[in-house]
DOKEVO-788221 format. One record per residue (C-alpha): x, y, z. Coordinates in steps of 0.5 Angstrom, whole numbers, plus 500, padded with zeros to 3 digits. Example, Ala and Ser with C-alpha at 12.3 -4.5 7.8 and 13.67 -1.06 7.14 Angstrom:
2
525491516
527498514
// end
This chain:
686
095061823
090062817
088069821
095071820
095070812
090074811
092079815
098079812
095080804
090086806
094090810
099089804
094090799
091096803
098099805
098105800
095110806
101108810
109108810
114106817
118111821
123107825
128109828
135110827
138104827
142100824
142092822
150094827
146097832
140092832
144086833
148090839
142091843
140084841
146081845
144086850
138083851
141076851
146078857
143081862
138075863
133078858
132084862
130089854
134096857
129102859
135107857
133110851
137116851
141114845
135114840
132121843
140124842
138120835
133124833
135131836
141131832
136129826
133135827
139139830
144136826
152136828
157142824
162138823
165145823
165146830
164140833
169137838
171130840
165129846
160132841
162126835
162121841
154123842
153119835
157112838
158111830
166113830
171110833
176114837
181113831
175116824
175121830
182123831
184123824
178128823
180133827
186133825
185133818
180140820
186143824
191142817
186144812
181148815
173149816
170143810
166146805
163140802
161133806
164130800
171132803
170127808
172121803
178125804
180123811
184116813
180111816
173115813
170110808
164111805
160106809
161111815
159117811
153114809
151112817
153118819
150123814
143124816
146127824
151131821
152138816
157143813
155150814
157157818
158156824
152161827
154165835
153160840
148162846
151163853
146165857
141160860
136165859
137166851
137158850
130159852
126163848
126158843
119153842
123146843
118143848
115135846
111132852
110125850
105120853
105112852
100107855
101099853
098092856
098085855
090083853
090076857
089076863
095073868
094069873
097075878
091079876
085074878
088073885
086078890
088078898
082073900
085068896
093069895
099072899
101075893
098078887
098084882
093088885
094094879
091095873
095092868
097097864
104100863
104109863
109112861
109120861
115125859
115132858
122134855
126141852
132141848
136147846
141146841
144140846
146146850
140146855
135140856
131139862
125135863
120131868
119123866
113119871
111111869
107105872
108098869
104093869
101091875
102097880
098100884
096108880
093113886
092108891
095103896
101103895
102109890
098114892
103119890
101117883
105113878
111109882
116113879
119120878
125123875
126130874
133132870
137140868
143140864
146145861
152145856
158150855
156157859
164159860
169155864
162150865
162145860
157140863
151142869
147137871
141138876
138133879
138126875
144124871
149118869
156119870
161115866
168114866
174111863
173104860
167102865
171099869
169104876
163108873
159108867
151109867
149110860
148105855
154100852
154094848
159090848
161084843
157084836
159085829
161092830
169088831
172095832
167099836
171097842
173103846
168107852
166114849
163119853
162126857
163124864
156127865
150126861
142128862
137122865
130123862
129115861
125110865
130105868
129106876
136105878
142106873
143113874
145119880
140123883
143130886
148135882
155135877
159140875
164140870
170146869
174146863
180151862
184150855
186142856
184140864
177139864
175137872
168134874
166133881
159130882
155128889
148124889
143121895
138117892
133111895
134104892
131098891
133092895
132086899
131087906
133082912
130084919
137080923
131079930
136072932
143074933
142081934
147085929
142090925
139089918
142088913
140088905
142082902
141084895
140090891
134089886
134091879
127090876
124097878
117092879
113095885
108091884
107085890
107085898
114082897
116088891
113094895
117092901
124092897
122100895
127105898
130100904
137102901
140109902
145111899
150117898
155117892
160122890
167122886
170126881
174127875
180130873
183130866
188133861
188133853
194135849
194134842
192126841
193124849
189124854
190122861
184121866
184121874
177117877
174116883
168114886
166112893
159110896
157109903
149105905
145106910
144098911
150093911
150089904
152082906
151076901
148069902
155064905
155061898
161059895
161064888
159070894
166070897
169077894
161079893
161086895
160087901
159092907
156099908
163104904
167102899
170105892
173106885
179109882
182108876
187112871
185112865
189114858
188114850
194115844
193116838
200114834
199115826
194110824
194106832
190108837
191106844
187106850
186103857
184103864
187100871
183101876
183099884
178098890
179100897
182095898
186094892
183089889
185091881
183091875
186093868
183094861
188096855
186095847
189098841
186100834
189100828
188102821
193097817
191099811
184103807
180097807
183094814
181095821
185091827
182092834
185089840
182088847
186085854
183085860
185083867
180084872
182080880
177075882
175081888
174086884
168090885
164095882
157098882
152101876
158100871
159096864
166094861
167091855
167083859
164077858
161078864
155083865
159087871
167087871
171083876
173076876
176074868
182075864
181075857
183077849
179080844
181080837
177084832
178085824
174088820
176088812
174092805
176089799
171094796
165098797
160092795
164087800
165087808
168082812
167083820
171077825
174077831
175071837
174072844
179067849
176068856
177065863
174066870
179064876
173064881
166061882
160064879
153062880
152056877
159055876
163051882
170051879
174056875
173056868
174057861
171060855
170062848
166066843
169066835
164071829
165071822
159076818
160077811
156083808
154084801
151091799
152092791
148099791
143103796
137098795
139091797
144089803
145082805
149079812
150073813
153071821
156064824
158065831
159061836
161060843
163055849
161057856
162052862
155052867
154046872
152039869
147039874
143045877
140041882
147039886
149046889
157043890
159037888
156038880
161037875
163043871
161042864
162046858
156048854
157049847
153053842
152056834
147059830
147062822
143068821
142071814
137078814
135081807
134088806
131090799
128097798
124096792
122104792
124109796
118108799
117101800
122096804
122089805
127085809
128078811
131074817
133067817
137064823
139057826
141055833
145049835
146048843
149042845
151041854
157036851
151031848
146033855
139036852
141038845
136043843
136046836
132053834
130056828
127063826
125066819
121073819
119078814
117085814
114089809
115097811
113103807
116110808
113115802
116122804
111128804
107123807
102123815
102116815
107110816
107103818
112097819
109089818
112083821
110075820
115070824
114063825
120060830
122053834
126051839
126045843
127049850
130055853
137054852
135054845
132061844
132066839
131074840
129079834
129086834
123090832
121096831
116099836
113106837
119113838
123112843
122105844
124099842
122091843
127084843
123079845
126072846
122066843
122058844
117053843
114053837
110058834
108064830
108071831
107078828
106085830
103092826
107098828
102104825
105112826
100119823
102125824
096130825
099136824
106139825
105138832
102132834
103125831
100119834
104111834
100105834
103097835
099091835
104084836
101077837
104070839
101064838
105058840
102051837
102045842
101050850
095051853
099055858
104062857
109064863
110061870
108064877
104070877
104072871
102066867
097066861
092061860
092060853
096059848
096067845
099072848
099079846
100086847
098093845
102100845
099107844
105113844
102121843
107127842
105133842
111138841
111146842
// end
């Protein structure tokens, strides 16, 4: 630890040269992508469209003047209600002359204005560019290129094939490459290639190169054409329930933003290998229909089982996620699925209704069937099947309702319908309830459930955000769920339960303090050995966190973070966990240089005990690691921008555990009791 402390003090004492560019996220937004994290098996998401759409619109800013409602959406800071009222508002009053007129409109409070400044204006609308050729006469290009690597040797990369069957036989570290252009929001197109770790680079396996490429075009607004995707792109629709590729989160101290919101087609320039379509959309629009049809093949990861003894074929017995490439048994799950999707969208905006009609179909080369356990019995399953859903939204004075029913080719159905409303300036309501059959599946989607893929539960969700005044805000809201069949893990059906209450307190600009109480109770097996006789048992779990954010000067940042956690398997393996962090960041303006520091200590007494912390990283990324065990942890985050044109970003963050002499399991464990990592990003924008 002494090592840390003293790095600690002369970065501090040295910090004049330095300053923090982070992105631009919010404390809501942070612990949105914290959750996400936590429920998709510590998966961190590659899909960082959000903070590119971010920062372009930092540069390009939204004229409230002109903007539409798909437009607004883009910020994902608005509910669909501050966005109705805004629209309505500007039909009646006319083009705004001053941001200071947004106080203004129902439901806009002053905390929703200041998150929201930095991406919008107020000015005359300038002529509108409809020809693809005059939308690329502008310098609007960025090629980016990023290199990380874990320093500590892992045990997969000390084998080779004389000593073991499966090894990594790359190099160790991750390259990312991308090249980008943006016009405006009106035409993008870019090429992206990345290796992680592990895998082969111009030879073996990879000879082409990097293990993976994504090429994408995208055109906005030329006529009747609202949206044009050529090559590979997301496709969302409705509440998630049959389609939705682009990132969404789900519960979290932002109790109102409960609604699904986005163009039905969307440009895909990340590097996640398998949430998105590969082949063209197009959407029409002609005054208040808008008609999307889109049709994609692609090559998908999967696991691939050779049927030599009873004679029926292959068939993939699951579909893999990871993008790893990296063993005999990964290599040979590349591209042995084959799929052809294609569907559509047909919808109608009158006023303050919309209606929506969505279909979707995929058909595989090789048949999907699934392990014969109990959870599996209405897995998905077969070479063809399909999505369909009806979709509204209606906003009512200070109410707004939205939903989806959906249905499956064999009418299997699932139903999402919620409500927000605005009872008075300083309280917000939010309703959720969902009904989704135990059969009901669907494919690359996300709804606002409990599980991570829709199917199998039935819950209510109530939210209340209250403002007594500007300095004060209270966020809660319960979830009541139920499962009425199997999962993995669980051999009955099931209840849970998930309450937060989040106090937060913002007296002036400088100082912002939250303190968070949640808990939650899932049902899992008792004992994870016995497949089928296991009782089911619930599984309790609470954590306090409060985080600090003072800025000392307009420069200088410091926050703070301290969290408990309680977990208790009905008095089986009580774990606790304890974390506490500070950070000091620094952003003077005017200035090339920037940089963020983060000392952290953690303890958990296992795994069910962990914790997970959000920290700022290099443009365009961001890391969530999860901690347990007992150790310390900190990271540099440097940025210098050369000239206009060129900037450079540097991280460096380490973790010392305290009583292991071994990191990770399988291939890659680290012998030792240090891991870390080191991260450089160049841009270069023309």
């Amino acid at each position: 630890m002494r090592p840390v402390i003293i790095l600690f003090f002369i970065l501090v004492n040295a910090w004049q040269t330095f300053s923090q560019v982070t992105e631009p996220v919010t404390p809501g937004t942070e612990q949105q992508l914290e959750n996400s994290t936590a429920h998709n098996s510590d998966r961190e998401t590659e899909d960082d469209a959000y903070l590119q759409q971010l920062m372009h619109f930092l540069k390009d800013q939204i004229n409230l003047n002109t903007a539409d409602a798909a437009e607004l959406n883009q910020l994902h800071m608005l509910t669909a209600l501050q966005i109705s009222n805004f629209l309505v508002y500007r039909k009646v009053m006319g083009k705004l002359v001053n941001l200071y007129e947004l106080q203004a409109i129902p439901g806009w409070h002053i905390e929703t204005i200041q998150k929201i400044a930095p991406y919008i204006t107020v000015s005359i609308p300038m002529p509108m560019v409809k020809t693809i050729r005059g939308r690329l006469v502008n310098r609007n290009h960025s090629l980016l290129i990023r290199a990380s690597q874990v320093p500590e040797r892992a045990r997969g990369y000390l084998l080779d094939s004389s000593t073991a069957v499966n090894f990594y036989p790359g190099s160790a570290q991750q390259l990312l490459f991308r090249y980008a252009y943006n016009y405006k929001n009106l035409l993008q197109f870019g090429i992206l290639a990345e290796k992680d770790a592990g895998e082969q680079f111009f030879k073996g396996k990879q000879k082409q190169g990097f293990d993976f490429y994504s090429a994408h075009i995208f055109a906005r607004q030329i006529g009747v054409i609202k949206a044009l995707a050529i090559g590979d792109y997301t496709v969302n629709m409705g509440q998630g329930l049959i389609q939705w590729q682009s990132l969404a989160f789900k519960k979290s101290a932002d109790v109102i933003q409960i609604k699904r919101e986005s163009a039905v087609l969307g440009p895909y320039n990340s590097a996640g290998e398998n949430n998105f379509h590969r082949g063209i959309g197009i959407t029409l629009q002609k005054r208040n229909w808008q008609l999307t049809f889109f049709g994609s093949y692609k090559n998908s990861d999967a696991n691939l089982v050779a049927d030599t003894v009873q004679g029926s074929g292959d068939f993939i017995s699951s579909l893999q996620t990871s993008g790893y490439h990296r063993t005999k048994a990964e290599t040979a799950d590349k591209s042995s699925q084959h799929q052809l999707v294609y569907g559509g969208n047909l919808s109608f905006q009158y006023k303050r209704l919309h209606l929506g009609i969505n279909a979707i179909q995929y058909t595989f080369k090789l048949p999907l069937i699934k392990a014969a356990e109990p959870y599996n019995t209405y897995a998905l399953a077969g070479k063809r099947f399909g999505n369909y859903s009806v979709d509204y939204s209606y906003t009512f004075k200070n109410l707004h309702f939205f939903g989806e029913a959906a249905f499956t080719s064999g009418l299997d159905r699932a139903f999402i319908n919620g409500l927000m409303i605005s009872t008075s300036s300083r309280v917000d309501v939010s309703l959720l309830y969902r009904k989704l059959s135990k059969s009901y599946q669907s494919l690359y989607t996300t709804a606002f459930t409990e599980s991570a893929y829709p199917g199998n539960e039935t819950g209510l969700y109530a939210g209340v955000s209250i403002r007594p005044n500007n300095i004060w805000r209270i966020d809660a809201y319960a979830d009541f769920y139920k499962f009425p069949w199997l999962r993995y893990r669980v051999n009955a059906p099931n209840t849970g339960t998930d309450y937060l209450i989040q106090l937060n307190y913002k007296p002036n600009k400088q100082l912002e303090i939250y303190s968070r109480f949640h808990a939650e109770s899932k049902a899992i097996n008792a004992n994870a050995e016995l497949l089928i006789l296991s009782p089911v048992i619930q599984q309790p779990k609470k954590n306090w966190r409060t985080q600090i954010n003072y800025k000392i000067t307009s420069s200088i940042t410091l926050r703070n973070r301290t969290e408990l956690l309680w977990f208790d398997k009905k008095g089986m393996a009580a774990e606790q966990g304890f974390l506490i962090y500070f950070d000091f960041i620094y952003k003077p303006m005017l200035k090339p240089w920037s940089g963020s520091l983060r000392v952290q200590y953690f303890e958990s007494e296992g795994y069910n005990s962990r914790l997970y912390a959000y920290e700022n990283d290099v443009l365009y990324s961001f890391s969530i690691p999860v901690f347990y065990d007992k150790g310390y942890r900190y990271y540099i985050n440097i940025n210098y921008d050369i000239n206009k044109k060129i900037s450079l970003w540097i991280k460096w963050a380490q973790t010392l555990y305290m009583n292991k002499t071994l990191i990770g399991s399988g291939l890659d464990e680290i012998n030792g009791n240090t891991k870390s990592e080191i991260k450089l990003q160049l841009m270069y924008k023309f």
